[in-house]
C-alpha positions in Angstrom: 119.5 221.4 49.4 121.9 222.2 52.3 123.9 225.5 51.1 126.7 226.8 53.1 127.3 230.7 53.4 130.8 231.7 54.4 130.5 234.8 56.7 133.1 238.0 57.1 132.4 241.2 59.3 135.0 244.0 57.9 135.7 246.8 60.1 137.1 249.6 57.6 139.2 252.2 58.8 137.7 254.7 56.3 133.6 255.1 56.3 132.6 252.6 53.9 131.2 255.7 51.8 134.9 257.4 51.5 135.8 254.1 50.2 133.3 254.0 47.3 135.6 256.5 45.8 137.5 253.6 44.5 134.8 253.2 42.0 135.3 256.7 40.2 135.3 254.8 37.0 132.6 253.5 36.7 133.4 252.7 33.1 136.4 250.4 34.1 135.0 248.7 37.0 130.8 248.8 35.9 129.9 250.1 39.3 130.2 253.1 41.8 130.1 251.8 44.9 131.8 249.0 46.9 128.9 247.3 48.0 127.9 247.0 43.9 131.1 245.9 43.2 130.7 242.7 46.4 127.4 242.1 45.5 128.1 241.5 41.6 129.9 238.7 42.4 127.8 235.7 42.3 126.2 234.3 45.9 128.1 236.9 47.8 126.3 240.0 49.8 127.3 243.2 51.2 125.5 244.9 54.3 126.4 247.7 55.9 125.8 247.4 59.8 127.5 251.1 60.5 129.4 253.5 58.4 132.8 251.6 59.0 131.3 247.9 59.3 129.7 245.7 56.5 129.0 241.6 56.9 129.8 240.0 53.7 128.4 236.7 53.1 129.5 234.7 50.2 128.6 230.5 49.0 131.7 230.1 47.2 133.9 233.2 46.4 134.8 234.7 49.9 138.6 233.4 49.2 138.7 236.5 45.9 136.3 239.1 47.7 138.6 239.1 51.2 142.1 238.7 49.1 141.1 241.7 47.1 139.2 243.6 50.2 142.9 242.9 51.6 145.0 244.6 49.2 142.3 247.5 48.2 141.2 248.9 51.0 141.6 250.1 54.7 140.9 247.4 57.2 141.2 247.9 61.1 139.7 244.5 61.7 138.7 241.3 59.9 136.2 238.3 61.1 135.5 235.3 59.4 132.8 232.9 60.8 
């Protein structure tokens, strides 16, 4: 089986801990932090490289995660490979 990962690097322009804030209810959204939140979607990953950086790797819902990630949070710079 040949399974292809799509790949982002996000550069936030926030520490990626300020932006767990988001999160506050974790009632509403059924996690507190924003790598909880990327990671309950199914295939996809979140990894923190440095405070502002994560690589995000996803089979088949990168389209949702980077079109929310767009609108939701602070982004200085954006990758896709």
């Amino acid at each position: 089986m040949n399974t292809t990962y799509q790949t982002l690097i996000v550069k936030f322009s926030e520490p990626i801990t300020a932006l767990d804030g988001i999160f506050d209810d974790t009632g509403a959204w059924e996690t507190d932090t924003l790598k909880g939140w990327i990671d309950d979607y199914e295939s996809t990953r979140f990894t923190a490289t440095d405070s502002h950086t994560a690589v995000i790797t996803s089979e088949y819902n990168m389209e949702c995660v980077k079109e929310w990630l767009q609108r939701q949070t602070p982004i200085s710079e954006m990758r896709e490979f």
